[in-house]
PyMOL CGO cylinders between C-alpha atoms (Angstrom):
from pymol import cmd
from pymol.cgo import CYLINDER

trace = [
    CYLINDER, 167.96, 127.51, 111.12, 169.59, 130.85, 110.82, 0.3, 1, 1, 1, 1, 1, 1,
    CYLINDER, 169.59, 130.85, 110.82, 171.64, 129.98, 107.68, 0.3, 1, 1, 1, 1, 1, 1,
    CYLINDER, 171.64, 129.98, 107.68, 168.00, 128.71, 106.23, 0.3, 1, 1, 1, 1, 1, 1,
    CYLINDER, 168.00, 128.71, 106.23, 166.46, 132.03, 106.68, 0.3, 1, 1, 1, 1, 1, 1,
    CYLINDER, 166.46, 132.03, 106.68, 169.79, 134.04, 105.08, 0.3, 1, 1, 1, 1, 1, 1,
    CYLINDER, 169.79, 134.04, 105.08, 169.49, 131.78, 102.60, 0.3, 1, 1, 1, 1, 1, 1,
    CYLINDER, 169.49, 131.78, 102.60, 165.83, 132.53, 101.73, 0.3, 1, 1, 1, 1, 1, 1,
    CYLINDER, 165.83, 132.53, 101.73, 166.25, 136.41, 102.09, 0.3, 1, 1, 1, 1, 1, 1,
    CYLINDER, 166.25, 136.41, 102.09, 169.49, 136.17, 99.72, 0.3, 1, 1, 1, 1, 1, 1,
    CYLINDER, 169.49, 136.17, 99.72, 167.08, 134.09, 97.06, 0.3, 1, 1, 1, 1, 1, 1,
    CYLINDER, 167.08, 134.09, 97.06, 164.19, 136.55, 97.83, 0.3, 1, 1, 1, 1, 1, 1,
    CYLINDER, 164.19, 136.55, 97.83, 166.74, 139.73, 97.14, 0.3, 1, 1, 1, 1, 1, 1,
    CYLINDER, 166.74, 139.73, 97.14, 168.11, 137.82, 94.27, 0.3, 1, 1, 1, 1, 1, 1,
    CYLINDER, 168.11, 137.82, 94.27, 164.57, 137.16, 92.62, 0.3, 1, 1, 1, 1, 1, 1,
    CYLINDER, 164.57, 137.16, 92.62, 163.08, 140.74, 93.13, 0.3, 1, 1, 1, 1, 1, 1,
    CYLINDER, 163.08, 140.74, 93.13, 165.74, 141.93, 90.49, 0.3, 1, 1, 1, 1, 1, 1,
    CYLINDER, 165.74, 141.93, 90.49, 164.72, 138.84, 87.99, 0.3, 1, 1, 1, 1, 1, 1,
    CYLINDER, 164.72, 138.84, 87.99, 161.22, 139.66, 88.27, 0.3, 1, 1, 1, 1, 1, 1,
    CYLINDER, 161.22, 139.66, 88.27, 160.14, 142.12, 85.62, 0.3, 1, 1, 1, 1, 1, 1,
    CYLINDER, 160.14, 142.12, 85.62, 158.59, 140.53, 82.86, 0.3, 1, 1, 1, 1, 1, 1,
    CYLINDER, 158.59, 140.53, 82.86, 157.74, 142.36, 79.38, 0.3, 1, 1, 1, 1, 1, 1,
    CYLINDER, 157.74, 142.36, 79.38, 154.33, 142.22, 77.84, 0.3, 1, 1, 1, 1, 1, 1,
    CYLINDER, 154.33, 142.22, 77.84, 151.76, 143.54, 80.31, 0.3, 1, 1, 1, 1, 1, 1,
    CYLINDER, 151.76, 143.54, 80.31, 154.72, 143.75, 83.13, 0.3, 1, 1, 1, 1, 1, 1,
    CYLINDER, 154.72, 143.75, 83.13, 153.77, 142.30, 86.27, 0.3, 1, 1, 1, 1, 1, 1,
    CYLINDER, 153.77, 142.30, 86.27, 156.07, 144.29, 88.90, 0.3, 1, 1, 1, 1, 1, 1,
    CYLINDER, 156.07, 144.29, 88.90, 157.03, 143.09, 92.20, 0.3, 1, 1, 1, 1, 1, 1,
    CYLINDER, 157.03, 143.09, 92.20, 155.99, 145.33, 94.86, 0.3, 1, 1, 1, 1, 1, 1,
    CYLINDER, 155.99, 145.33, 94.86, 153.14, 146.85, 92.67, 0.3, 1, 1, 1, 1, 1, 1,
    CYLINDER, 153.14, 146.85, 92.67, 149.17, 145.98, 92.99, 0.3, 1, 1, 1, 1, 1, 1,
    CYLINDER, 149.17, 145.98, 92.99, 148.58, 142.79, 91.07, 0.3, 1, 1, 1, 1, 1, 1,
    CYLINDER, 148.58, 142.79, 91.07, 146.05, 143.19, 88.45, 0.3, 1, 1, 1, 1, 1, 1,
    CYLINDER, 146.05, 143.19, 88.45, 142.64, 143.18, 89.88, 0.3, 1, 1, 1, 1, 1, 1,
    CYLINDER, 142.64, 143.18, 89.88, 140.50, 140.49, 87.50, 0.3, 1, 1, 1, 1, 1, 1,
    CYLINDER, 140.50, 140.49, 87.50, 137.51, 139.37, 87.20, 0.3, 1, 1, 1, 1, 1, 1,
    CYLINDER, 137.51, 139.37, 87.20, 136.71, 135.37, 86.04, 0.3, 1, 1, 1, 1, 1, 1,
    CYLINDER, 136.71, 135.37, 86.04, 134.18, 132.27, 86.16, 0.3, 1, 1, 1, 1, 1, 1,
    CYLINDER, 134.18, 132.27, 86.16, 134.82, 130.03, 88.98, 0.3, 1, 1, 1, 1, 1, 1,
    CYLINDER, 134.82, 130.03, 88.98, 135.14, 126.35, 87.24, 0.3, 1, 1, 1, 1, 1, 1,
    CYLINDER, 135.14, 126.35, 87.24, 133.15, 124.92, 90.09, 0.3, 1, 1, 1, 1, 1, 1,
    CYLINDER, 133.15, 124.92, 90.09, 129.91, 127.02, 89.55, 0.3, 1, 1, 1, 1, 1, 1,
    CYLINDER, 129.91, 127.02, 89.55, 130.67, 129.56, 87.21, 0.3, 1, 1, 1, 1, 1, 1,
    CYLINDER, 130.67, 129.56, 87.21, 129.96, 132.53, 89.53, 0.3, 1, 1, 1, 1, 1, 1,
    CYLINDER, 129.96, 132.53, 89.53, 132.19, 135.81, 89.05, 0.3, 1, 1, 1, 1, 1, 1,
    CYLINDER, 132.19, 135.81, 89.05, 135.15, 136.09, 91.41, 0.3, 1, 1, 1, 1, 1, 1,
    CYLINDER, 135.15, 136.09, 91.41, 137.82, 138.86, 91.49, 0.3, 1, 1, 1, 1, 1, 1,
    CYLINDER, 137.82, 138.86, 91.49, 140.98, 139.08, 92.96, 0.3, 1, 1, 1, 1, 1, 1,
    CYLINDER, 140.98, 139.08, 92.96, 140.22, 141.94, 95.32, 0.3, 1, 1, 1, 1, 1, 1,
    CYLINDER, 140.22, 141.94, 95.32, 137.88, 139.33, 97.26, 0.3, 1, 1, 1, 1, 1, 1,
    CYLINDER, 137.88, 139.33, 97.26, 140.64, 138.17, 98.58, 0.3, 1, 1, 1, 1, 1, 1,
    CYLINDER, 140.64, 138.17, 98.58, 142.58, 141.20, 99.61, 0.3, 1, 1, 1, 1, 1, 1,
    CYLINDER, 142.58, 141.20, 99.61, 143.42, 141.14, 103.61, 0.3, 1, 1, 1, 1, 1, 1,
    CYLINDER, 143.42, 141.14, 103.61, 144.88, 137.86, 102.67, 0.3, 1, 1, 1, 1, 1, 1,
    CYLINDER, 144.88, 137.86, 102.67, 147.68, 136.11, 101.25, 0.3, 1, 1, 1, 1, 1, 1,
    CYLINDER, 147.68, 136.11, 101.25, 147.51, 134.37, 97.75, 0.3, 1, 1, 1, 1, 1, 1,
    CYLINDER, 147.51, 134.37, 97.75, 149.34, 132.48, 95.51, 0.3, 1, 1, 1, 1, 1, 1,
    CYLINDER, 149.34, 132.48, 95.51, 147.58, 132.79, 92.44, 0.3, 1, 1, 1, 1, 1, 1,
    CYLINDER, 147.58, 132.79, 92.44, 148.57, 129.62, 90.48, 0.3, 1, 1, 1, 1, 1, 1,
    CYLINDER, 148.57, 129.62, 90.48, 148.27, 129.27, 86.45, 0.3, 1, 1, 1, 1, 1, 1,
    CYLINDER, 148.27, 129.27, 86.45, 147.94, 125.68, 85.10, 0.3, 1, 1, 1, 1, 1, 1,
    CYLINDER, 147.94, 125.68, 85.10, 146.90, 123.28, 82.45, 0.3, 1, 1, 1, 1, 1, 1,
    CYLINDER, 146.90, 123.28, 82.45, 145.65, 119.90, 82.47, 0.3, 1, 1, 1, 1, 1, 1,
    CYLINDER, 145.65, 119.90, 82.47, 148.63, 118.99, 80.24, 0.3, 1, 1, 1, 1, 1, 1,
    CYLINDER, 148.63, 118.99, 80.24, 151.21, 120.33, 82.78, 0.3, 1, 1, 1, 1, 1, 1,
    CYLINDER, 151.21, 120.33, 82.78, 152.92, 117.42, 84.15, 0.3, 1, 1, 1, 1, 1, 1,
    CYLINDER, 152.92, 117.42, 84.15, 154.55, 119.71, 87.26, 0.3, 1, 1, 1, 1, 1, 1,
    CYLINDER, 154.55, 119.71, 87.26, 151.04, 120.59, 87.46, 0.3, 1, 1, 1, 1, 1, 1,
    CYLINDER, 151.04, 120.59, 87.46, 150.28, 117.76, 88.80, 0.3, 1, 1, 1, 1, 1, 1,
    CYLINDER, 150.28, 117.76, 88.80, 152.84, 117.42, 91.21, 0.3, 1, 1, 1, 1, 1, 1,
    CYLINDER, 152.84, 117.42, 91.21, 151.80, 120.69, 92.41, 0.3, 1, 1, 1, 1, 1, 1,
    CYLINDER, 151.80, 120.69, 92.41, 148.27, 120.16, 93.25, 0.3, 1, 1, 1, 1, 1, 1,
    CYLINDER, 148.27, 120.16, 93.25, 148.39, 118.18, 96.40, 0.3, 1, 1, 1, 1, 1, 1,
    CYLINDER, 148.39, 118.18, 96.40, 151.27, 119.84, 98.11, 0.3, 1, 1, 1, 1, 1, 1,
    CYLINDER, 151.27, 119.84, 98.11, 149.64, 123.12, 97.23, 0.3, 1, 1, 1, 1, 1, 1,
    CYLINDER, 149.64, 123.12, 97.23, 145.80, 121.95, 98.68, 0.3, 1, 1, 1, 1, 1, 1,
    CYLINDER, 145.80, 121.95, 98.68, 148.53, 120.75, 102.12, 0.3, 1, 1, 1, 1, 1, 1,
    CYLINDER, 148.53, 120.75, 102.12, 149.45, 123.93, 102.42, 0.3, 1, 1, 1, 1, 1, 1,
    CYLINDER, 149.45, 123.93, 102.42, 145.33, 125.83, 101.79, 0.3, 1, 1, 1, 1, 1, 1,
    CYLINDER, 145.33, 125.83, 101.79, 144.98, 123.28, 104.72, 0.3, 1, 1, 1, 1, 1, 1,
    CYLINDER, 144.98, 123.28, 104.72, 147.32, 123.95, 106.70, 0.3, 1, 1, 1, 1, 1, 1,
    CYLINDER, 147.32, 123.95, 106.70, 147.45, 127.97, 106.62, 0.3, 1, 1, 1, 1, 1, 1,
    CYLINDER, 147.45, 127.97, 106.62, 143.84, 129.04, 105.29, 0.3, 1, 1, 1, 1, 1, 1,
    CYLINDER, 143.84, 129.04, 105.29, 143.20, 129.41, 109.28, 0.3, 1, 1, 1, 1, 1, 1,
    CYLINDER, 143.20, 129.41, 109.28, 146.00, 131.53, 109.28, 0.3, 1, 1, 1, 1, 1, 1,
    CYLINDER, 146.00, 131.53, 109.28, 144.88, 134.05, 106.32, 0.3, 1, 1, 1, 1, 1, 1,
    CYLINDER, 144.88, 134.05, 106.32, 146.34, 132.30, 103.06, 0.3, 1, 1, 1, 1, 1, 1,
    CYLINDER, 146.34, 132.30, 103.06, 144.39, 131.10, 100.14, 0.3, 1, 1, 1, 1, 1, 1,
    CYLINDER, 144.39, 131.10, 100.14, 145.16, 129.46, 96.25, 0.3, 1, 1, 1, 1, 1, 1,
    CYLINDER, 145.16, 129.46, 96.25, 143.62, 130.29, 93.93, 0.3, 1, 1, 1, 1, 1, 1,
    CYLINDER, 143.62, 130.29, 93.93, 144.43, 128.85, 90.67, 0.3, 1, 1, 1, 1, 1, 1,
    CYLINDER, 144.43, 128.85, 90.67, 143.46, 129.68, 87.12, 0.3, 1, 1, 1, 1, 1, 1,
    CYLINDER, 143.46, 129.68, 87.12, 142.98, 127.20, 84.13, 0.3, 1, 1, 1, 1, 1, 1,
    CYLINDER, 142.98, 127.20, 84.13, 144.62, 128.21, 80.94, 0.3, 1, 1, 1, 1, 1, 1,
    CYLINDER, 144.62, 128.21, 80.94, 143.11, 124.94, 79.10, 0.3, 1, 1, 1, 1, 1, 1,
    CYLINDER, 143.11, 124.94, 79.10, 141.07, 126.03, 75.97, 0.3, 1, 1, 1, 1, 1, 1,
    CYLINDER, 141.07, 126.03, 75.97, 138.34, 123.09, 76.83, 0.3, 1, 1, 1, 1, 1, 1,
    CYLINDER, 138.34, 123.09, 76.83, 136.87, 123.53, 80.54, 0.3, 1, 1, 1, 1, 1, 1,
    CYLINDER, 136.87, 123.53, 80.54, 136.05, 120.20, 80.32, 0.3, 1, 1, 1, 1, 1, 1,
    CYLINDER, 136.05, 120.20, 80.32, 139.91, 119.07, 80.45, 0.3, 1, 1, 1, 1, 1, 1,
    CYLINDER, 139.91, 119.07, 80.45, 140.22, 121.08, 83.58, 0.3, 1, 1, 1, 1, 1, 1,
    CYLINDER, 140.22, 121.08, 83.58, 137.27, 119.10, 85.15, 0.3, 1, 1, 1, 1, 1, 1,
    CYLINDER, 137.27, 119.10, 85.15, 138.62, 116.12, 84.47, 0.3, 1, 1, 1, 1, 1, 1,
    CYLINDER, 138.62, 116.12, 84.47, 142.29, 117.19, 85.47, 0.3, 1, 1, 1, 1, 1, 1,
    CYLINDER, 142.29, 117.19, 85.47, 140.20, 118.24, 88.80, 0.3, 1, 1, 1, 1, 1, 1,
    CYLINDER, 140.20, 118.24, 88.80, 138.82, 114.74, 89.20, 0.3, 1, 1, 1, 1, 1, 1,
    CYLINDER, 138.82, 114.74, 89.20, 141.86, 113.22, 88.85, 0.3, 1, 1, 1, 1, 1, 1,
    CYLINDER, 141.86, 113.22, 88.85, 143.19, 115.45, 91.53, 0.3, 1, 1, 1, 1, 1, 1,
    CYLINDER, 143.19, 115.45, 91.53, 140.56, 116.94, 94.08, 0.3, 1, 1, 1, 1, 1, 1,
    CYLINDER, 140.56, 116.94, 94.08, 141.97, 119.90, 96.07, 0.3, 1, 1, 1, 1, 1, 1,
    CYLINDER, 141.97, 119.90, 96.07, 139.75, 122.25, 98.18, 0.3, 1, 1, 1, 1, 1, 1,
    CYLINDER, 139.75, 122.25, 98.18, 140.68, 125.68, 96.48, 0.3, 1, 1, 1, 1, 1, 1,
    CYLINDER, 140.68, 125.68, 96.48, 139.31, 127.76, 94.65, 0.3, 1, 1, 1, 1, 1, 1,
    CYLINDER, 139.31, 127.76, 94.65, 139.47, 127.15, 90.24, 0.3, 1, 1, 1, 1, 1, 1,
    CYLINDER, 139.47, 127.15, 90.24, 138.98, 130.22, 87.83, 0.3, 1, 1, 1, 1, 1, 1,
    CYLINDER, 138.98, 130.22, 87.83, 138.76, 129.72, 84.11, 0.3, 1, 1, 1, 1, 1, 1,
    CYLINDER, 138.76, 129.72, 84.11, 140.74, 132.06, 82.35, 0.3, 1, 1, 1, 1, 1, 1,
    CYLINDER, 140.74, 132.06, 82.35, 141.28, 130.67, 78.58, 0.3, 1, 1, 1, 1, 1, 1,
    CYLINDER, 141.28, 130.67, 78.58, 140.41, 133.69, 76.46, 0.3, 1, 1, 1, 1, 1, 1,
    CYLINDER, 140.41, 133.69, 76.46, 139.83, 135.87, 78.81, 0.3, 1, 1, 1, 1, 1, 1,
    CYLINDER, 139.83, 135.87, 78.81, 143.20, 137.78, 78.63, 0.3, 1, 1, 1, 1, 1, 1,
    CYLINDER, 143.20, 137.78, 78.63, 144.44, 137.11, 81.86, 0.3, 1, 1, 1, 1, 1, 1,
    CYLINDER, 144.44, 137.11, 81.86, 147.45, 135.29, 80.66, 0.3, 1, 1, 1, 1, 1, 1,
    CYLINDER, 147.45, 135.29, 80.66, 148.15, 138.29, 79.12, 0.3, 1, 1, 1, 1, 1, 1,
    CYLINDER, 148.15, 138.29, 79.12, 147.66, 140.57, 81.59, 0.3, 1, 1, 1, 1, 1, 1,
    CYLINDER, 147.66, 140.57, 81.59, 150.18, 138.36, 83.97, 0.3, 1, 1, 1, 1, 1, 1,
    CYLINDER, 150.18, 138.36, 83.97, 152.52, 137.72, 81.31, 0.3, 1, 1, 1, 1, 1, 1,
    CYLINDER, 152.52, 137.72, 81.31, 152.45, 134.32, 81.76, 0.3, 1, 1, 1, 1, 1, 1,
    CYLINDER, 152.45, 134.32, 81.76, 155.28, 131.76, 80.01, 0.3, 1, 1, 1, 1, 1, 1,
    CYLINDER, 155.28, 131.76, 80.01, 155.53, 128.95, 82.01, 0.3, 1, 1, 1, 1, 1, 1,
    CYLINDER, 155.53, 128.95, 82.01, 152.92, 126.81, 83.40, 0.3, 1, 1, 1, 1, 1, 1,
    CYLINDER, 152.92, 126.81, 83.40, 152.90, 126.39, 86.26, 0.3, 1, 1, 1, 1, 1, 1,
    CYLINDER, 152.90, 126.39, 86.26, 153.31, 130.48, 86.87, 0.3, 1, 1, 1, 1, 1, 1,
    CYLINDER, 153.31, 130.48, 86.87, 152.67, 131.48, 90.58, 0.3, 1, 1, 1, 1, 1, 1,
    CYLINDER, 152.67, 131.48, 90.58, 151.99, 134.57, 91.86, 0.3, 1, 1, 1, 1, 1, 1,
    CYLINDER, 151.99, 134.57, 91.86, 152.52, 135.46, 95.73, 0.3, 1, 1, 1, 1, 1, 1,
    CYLINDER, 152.52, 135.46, 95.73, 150.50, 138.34, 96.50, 0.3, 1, 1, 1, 1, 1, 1,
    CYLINDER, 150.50, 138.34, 96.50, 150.91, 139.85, 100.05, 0.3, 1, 1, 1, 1, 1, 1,
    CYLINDER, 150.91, 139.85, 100.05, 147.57, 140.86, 102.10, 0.3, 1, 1, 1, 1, 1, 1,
    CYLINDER, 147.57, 140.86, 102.10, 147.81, 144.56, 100.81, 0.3, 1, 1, 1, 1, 1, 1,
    CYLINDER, 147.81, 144.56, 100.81, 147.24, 142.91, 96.89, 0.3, 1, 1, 1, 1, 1, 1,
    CYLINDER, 147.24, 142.91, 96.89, 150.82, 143.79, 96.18, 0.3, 1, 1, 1, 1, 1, 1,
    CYLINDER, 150.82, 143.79, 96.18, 153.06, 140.83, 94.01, 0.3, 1, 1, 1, 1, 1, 1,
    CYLINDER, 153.06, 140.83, 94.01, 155.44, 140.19, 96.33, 0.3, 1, 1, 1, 1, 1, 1,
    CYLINDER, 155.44, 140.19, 96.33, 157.44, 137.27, 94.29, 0.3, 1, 1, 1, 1, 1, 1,
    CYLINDER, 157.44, 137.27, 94.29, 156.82, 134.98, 90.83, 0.3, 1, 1, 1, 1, 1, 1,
    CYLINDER, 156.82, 134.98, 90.83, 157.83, 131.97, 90.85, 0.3, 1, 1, 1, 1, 1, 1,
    CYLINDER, 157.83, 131.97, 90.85, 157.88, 129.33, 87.55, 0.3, 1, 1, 1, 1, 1, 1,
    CYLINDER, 157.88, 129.33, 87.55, 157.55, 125.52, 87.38, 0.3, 1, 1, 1, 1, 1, 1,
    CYLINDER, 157.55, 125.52, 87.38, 157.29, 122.78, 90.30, 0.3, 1, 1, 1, 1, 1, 1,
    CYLINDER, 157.29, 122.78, 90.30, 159.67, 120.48, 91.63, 0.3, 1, 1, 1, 1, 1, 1,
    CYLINDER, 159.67, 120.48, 91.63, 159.87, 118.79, 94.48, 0.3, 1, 1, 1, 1, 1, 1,
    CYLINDER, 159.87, 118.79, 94.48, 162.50, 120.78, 95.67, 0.3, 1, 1, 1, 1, 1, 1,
    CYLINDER, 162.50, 120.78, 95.67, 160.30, 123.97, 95.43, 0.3, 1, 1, 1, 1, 1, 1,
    CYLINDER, 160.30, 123.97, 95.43, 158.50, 123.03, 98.19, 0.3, 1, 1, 1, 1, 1, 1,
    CYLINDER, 158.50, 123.03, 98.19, 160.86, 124.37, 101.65, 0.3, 1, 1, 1, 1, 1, 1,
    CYLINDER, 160.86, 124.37, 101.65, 161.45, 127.42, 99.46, 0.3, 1, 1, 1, 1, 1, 1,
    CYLINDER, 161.45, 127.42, 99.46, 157.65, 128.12, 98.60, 0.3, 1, 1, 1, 1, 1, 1,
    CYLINDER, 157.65, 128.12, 98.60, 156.68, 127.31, 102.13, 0.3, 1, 1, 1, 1, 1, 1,
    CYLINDER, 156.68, 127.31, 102.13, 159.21, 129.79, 103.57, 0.3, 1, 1, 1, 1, 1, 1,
    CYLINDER, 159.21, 129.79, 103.57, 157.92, 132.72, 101.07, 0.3, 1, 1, 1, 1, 1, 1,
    CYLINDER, 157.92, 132.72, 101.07, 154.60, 131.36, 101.99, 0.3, 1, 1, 1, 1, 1, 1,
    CYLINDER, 154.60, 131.36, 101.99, 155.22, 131.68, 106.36, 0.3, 1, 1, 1, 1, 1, 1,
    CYLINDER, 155.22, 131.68, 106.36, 157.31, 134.60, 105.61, 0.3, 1, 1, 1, 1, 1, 1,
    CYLINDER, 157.31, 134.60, 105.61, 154.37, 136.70, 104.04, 0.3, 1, 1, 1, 1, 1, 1,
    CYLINDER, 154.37, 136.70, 104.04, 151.82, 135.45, 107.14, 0.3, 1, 1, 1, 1, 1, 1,
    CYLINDER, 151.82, 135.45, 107.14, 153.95, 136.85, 109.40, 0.3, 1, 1, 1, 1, 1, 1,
    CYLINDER, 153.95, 136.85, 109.40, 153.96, 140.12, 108.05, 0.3, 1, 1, 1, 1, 1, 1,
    CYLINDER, 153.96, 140.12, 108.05, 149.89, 140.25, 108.03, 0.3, 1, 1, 1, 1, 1, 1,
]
cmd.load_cgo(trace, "trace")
């Protein structure tokens, strides 16, 4: 278990220094962006800094993502399994039709929280070039760590990041 944990500090040290991105930079260790959007489910206003005293992973998708799709039910296992605990997904749709995200959302019901954000420059302001594009945002709102795409084998890693941020709240 010890070697695990090196491991995962050695990928975290490795990532902070990959983790600049240009545009609209999004740095780690600095406040993530503070937004405002239109929840899919009822179209009410939510911002980011509701959520602040807890841990995020702000996920950007598309209903024409394929990893997407893998990434939907592990990531609801995990709202599940931690929300007790302080941690909470919230994703944003980049599809230009909501309708395409409510049927994506059909297709695969999760119990977190959906913000539209087609046109609303948030993919802009998060620099965003791959879908999926996550965000781990530590309790104080700071980005702690981007990560890019789903596999399968993302899953250990993003849990450990995941645990790893918990403990420090």
């Amino acid at each position: 278990m010890k070697s695990f944990k090196q491991l995962i500090s050695l990928l975290l040290i490795t990532h902070l220094g990959l983790c600049v991105h240009n545009a609209q930079a999004v740095v780690i260790n600095d406040d993530a962006p503070n937004f405002t959007l239109n929840s899919l489910q009822d179209q009410q206003p939510i911002t980011l800094a509701q959520f602040k005293g807890k841990v995020v992973y702000l996920d950007f998708w598309a209903s024409w993502c394929h990893p997407c799709r893998q990434s939907f039910p592990f990531l609801a296992q995990l709202q599940q399994q931690y929300q007790q605990d302080g941690f909470e997904v919230v994703s944003v749709n980049l599809d230009n039709n909501p309708k395409l995200a409510t049927d994506f959302l059909k297709q695969f019901p999760v119990n977190f929280t959906h913000l539209q954000g087609f046109d609303t420059g948030i993919s802009e302001k998060y620099a965003i070039e791959a879908m999926p594009s996550a965000f781990f945002i530590d309790a104080k709102g700071r980005v702690r760590l981007i990560h890019k795409g789903f596999k399968a084998s993302h899953k250990k890693f993003i849990k450990a990041v995941l645990e790893k941020l918990l403990a420090e709240n």
